[in-house]
C-alpha positions in Angstrom: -28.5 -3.0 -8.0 -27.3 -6.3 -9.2 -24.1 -6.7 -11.1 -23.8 -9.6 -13.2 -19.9 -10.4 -13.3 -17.5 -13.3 -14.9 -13.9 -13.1 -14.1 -10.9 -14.0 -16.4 -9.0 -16.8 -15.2 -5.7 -14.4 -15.0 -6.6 -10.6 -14.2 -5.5 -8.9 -17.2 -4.5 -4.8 -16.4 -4.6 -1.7 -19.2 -1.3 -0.8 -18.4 -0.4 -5.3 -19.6 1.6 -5.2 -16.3 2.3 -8.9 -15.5 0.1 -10.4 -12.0 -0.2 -13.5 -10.5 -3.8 -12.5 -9.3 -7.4 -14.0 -11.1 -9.5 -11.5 -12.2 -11.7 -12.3 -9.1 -8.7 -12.0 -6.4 -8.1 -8.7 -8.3 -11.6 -7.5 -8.3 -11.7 -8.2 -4.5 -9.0 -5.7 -4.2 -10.1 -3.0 -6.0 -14.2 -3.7 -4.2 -11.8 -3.3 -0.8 -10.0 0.1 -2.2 -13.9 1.3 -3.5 -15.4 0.6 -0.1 -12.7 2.5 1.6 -13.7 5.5 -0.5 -17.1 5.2 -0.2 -16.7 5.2 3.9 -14.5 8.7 3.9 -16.9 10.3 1.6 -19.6 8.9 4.4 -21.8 6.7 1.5 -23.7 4.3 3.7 -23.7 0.4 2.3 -26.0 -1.5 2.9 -25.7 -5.2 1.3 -22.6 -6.0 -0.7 -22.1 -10.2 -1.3 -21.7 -12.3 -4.1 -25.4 -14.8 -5.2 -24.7 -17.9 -6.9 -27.1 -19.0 -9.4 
């Protein structure tokens, strides 16, 4: 699975809560709190990385 992804300049929540964070450093946490998850519930990943093109 590919996903294509553009981040805002300033990440930008639901809840408007104010950040300092881009949209990519905030991404990056969220990938970090999703791969946690995935390890306890034992999903195996295999190749996660960012292409340039």
């Amino acid at each position: 699975m590919v996903n294509l992804l553009k981040f805002k300049e300033k990440a930008e929540y639901p809840d408007k809560r104010e950040t300092d964070l881009t949209g990519k450093e905030a991404y990056a946490i969220y990938g970090k709190e999703v791969v946690g998850t995935l390890k306890k519930l034992e999903v195996n990943l295999y190749l996660v990385r960012m292409l340039r093109g």
